[in-house]
N, C-alpha and C positions, 0 to 999 in steps of 0.2 A: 527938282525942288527939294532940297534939304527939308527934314521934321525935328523938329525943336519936341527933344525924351529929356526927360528929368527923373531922379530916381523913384519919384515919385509914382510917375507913369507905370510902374512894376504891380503888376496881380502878385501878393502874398497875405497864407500860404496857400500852396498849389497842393490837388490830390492829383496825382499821373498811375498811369493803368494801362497795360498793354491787353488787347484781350483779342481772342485768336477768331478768324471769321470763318462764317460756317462755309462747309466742304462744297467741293463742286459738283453739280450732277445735275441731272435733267430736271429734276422735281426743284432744286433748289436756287434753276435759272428762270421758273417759272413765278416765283416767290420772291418777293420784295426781301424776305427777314434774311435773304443769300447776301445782300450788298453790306457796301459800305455804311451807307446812308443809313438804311435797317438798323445796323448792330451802331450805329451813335448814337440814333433815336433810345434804342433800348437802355444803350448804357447812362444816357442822360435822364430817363426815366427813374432809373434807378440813384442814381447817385442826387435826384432831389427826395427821394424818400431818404436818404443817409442822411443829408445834411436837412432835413424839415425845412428846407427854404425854394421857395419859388423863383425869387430870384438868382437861378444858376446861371454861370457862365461858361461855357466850353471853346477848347478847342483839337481837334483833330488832324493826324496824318497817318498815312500810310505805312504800316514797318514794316520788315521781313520776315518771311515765313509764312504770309498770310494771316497777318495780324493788323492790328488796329492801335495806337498808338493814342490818348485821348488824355487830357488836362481838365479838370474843371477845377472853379474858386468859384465863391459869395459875392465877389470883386472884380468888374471888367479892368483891364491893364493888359501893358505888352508881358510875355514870359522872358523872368530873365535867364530863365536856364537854360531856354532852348535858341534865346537869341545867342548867345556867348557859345552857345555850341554851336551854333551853325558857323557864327564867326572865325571862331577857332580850327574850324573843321576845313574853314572855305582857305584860313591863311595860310594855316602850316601842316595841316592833317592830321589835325590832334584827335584821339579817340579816347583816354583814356587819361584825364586830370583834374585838378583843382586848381581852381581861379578865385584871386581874392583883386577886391580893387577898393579902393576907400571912395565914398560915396560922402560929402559933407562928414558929420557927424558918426556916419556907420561904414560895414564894410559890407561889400558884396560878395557872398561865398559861393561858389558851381562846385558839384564834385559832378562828373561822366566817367561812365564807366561802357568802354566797348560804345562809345557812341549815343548809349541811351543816359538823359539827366538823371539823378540819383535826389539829387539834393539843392535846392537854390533857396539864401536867406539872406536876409540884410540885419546885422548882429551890430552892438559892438563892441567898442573895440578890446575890452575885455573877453568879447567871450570870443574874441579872433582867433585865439591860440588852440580854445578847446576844439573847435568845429572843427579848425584844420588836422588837429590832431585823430578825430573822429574820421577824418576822409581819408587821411592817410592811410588810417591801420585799416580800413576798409579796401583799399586799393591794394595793400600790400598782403589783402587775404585772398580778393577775385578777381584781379586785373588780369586779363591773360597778357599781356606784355610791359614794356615800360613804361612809365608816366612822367607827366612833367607839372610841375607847379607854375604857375602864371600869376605873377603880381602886377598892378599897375598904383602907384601912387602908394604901394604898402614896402616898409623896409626891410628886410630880411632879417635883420638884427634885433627887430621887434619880437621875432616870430620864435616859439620854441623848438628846432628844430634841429636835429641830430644831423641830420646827412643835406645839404644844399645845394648839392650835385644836380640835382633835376628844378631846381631853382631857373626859370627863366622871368627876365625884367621886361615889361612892356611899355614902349611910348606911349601907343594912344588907347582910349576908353572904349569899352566898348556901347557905350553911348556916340562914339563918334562915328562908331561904324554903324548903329541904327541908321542916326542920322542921316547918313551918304546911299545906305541902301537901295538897292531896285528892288521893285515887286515887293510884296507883301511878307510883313513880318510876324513870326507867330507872335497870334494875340489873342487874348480871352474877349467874346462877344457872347451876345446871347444866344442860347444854344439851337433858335431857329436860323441865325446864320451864319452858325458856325457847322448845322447838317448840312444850310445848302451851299455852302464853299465844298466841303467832302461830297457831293453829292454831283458833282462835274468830275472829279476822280470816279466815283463809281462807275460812272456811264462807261467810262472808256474802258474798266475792268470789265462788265460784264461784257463789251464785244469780245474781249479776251477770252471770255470765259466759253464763251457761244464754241470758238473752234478748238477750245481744249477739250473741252464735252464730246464734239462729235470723234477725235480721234482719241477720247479713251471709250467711246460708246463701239465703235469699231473693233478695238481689242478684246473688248469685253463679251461679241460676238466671234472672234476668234475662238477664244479659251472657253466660250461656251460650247461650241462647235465640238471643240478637243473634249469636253466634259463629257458631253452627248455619246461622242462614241466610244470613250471608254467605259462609260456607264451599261452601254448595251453587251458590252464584251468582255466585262467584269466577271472574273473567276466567281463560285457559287459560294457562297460566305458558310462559314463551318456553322455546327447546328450547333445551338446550347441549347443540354438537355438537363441542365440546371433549373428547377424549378424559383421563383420569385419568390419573398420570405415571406412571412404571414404580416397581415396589418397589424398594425400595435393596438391594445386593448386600448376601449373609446377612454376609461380611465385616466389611461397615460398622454394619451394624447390631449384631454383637455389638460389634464394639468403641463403637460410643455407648452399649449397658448397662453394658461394664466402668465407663466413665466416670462413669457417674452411681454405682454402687454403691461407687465409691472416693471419691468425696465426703466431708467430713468430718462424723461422725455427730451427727446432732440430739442425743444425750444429751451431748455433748463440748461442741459450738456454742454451744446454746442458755445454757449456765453462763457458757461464754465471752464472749459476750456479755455477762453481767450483768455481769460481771467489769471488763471495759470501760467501760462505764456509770458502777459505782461509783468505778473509778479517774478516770474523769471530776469525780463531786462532789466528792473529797476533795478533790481539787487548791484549795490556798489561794486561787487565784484567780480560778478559772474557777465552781467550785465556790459562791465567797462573791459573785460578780456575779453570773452569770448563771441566767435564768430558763430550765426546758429545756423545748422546743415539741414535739420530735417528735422519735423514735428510729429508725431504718430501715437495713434489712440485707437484701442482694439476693445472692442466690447467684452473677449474672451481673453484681455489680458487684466484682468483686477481692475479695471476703470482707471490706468493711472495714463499720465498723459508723459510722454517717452521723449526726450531733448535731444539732439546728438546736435555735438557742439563741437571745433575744435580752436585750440590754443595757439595763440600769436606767438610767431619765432622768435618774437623778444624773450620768451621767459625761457629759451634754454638755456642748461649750462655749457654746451660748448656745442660744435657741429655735428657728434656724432652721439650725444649724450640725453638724455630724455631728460623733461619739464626739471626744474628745480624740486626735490624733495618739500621743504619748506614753503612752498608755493601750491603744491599740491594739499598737505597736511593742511593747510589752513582752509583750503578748497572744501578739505571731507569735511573737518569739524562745522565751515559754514552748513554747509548742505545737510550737515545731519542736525544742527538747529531748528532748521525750518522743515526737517521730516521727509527732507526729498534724499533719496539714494543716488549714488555715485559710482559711476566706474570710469577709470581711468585706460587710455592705452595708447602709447607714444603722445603724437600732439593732441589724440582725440577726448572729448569726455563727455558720457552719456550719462542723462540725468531722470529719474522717474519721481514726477509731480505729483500728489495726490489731488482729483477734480472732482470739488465741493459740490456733485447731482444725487440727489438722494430718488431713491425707489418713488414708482406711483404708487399711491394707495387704491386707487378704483379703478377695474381694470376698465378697455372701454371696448365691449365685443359687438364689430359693428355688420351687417351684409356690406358686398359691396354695391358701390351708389352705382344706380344707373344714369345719371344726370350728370350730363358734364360741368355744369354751374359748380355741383358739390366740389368745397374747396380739397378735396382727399380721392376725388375723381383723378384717374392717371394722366390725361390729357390735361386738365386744367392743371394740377401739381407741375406736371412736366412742362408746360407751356409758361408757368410762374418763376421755374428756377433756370430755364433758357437765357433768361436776363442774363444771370451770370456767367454759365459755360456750358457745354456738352453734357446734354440728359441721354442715358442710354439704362433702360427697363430691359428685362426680359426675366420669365417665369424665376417663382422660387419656389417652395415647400405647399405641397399639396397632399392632402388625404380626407378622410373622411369627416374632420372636427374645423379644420382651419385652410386656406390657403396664403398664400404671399405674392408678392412682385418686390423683384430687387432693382435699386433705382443706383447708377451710379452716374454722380458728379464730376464734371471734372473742369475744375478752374486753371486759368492763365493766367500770370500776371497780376495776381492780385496783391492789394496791402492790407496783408493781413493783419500786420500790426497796429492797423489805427484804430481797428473795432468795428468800423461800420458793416462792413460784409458780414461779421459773427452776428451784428443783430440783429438785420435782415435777413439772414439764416433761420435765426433763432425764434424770431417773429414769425416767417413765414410755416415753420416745422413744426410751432409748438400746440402741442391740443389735440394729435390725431393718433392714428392704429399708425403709429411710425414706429420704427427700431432701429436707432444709430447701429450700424457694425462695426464704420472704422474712418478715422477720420485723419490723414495725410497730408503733409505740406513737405514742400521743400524749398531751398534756398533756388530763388531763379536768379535774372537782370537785377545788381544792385540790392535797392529793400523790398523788390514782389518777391513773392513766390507762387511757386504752382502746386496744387492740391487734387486730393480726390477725398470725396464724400461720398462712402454708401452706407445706402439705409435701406430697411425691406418695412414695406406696407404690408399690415396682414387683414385681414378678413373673414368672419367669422364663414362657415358653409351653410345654404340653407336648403330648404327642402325641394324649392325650384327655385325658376326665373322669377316671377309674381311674388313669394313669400320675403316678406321682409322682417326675417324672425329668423334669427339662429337656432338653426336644424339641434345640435349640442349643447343646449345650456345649462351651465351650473344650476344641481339645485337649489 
């Protein structure tokens, strides 16, 4: 039986997010938060805190690598970006294109890239030209192969385009192949049955997962086996008869705590940064050329937040020739208006931002909690930011005044560009003995990217277990 889809029927707009699911192993086939299901749950948890609205809509699949593939909107409807990809995918093996189709009054834009959606809107017909233009130069920065353009009901002579070569014309709508469909088309429902659709995939993952466990549990008993006996039959390690250096006076040592805990606070920084970032794309120029590679923010580099960017092959002057001088010149003088530094090199150009986080004033020298509740507890911390990717702690700086734990993040797939993950970030960080070190992104699939945040938790030393008074305190 035919389904009567109207443009209507479309969820926009769409947030999509790939995000990588946790590793395999004994303890984490034991464990519900190992599946599918788990990490939907989680992410759907999260992305109603981003959007403040309860009524969410999800939907989910399976990607490669051991990833998770997820959609949510405000708005139940079918996905047009991922219907037209499947379509596309199933007619001619398209991986890599933009589809435009006139829809009544508007048009329907897809860019895919390598398979994953990028981008799906319903415009029109003025801003037909710019979208397409936007997908193109996007394709022609991260496609890893050719692409093809897909029109239906739109004229090619409308469209502003240089090269029409990969122009192909289509008969029918991709409403018409909803329509005709078998099986189930991706749709946005409510996000309790949209885990439990994903949640008949998991089942049949974790049997998978049961016999890949037992035969890396087995090698893992080999090469321990191998550890064992080299351990026992290990040459005698040479002696150092170098003495250890002396502790630094208690002086010096409180004063390297005040310093670190007057740093400026990860719930302040981390915003700031996005902040930075988006003032980046808006800019008419920087923004409309360049393609952005990597983001990076180093506590011990001047607090500036570092761009590397590269330039679109249209602006050279000839094949063998670097950027147009006059194209550059205009670049520096922008850049050096707005106080950010430039450096240029072939197609690349790196840019250093200054990020609006000013110093704490009071510092906050805390023991550390013994209560997991405490929101600045390492379990509870690290149990908060699992929402989003891969928590890995392990010791930092210890002595007689202070110690630390170094906490490092690591996101997949994220869009960073929309802001919500910066303020969940920034929310969840801000207020405590935290110290940003370094804060990473880079260009992943399309407009995620993937990132690392680390930050070190410090806490004051106290005189034992029981005392809840720093052993060191300023007087």
């Amino acid at each position: 039986m035919s389904r009567v889809i109207g443009r209507e029927g479309f969820a926009l707009p769409v947030v999509r997010e790939t995000v990588q699911l946790s590793s395999i192993g004994i303890e984490s086939l034991r464990s519900s938060s190992a599946t599918i299901a788990a990490t939907a749950r989680r992410r759907a948890r999260l992305m109603q805190s981003v959007f403040e609205d309860d009524d969410l809509f999800a939907w989910f699949e399976p990607a490669g690598g051991g990833s998770l593939y997820c959609a949510f909107a405000t708005e139940p409807g079918y996905l047009l970006g991922e219907n037209v990809r499947n379509w596309l995918r199933e007619e001619v093996h398209a991986r890599d294109f933009v589809y435009c189709e006139r829809m009544g009054n508007q048009r329907a834009v897809v860019l895919v890239i390598d398979g994953s959606v990028i981008k799906d809107a319903l415009v029109g017909g003025f801003e037909l030209s710019v979208e397409l233009r936007h997908a193109l130069t996007r394709l022609d920065v991260v496609s890893p192969g050719p692409y093809s353009v897909f029109l239906h009901g739109v004229d090619v002579r409308d469209l502003d385009m240089a090269d029409r070569s990969r122009v192909v014309t289509l008969e029918d709508s991709v409403l018409d192949w909803m329509e005709d469909a078998s099986g189930t088309l991706p749709e946005l429902n409510t996000t309790n049955r949209a885990i439990g659709a994903i949640d008949v995939v998991a089942k049949r993952l974790r049997q998978l997962r049961i016999v890949r466990t037992i035969g890396l549990t087995l090698g893992c008993l080999v090469i321990a086996a191998a550890g064992v006996f080299w351990w026992q039959n290990r040459p005698p390690p040479p002696v150092d008869e170098s003495l250890p250096p002396p502790p630094l006076p208690i002086d010096q040592l409180n004063a390297e705590y005040s310093e670190l805990l007057v740093t400026p606070d990860p719930g302040e920084l981390i915003p700031a940064m996005h902040r930075a970032y988006r003032l980046f794309l808006s800019d008419s120029v920087f923004g409309e050329l360049l393609s952005v590679r990597k983001l990076q923010w180093t506590r011990t580099d001047g607090g500036r937040l570092t761009i590397e960017t590269s330039l679109p092959p249209e602006v050279l002057g000839g094949p063998r020739s670097g950027p147009r001088d006059a194209l550059l010149d205009q670049m520096r003088r922008r850049a050096g208006v707005q106080g950010w530094r430039v450096v240029f090199s072939g197609l690349d150009a790196t840019f250093s931002l200054p990020v609006d986080a000013s110093n704490r004033v009071d510092e906050l020298r805390l023991p550390q909690p013994l209560a997991e509740g405490n929101p600045w507890h390492g379990k509870r911390l690290g149990g908060d930011l699992e929402a989003l990717g891969t928590v890995t702690v392990s010791p930092g700086p210890l002595n007689q005044v202070y110690r630390g734990f170094s906490t490092l993040l690591e996101l997949q797939g994220v869009e960073w560009s929309t802001g919500g993950t910066a303020a969940w970030l920034g929310d969840r960080l801000a207020g405590g003995p935290l110290v940003l070190e370094s804060v990473e992104f880079e260009s992943g699939r399309g407009a995620a990217m993937d990132g690392r945040i680390q930050f070190t938790t410090v806490w004051c030393v106290t005189e034992n277990a029981s005392a809840r008074r720093c052993l060191h305190e300023s007087e």
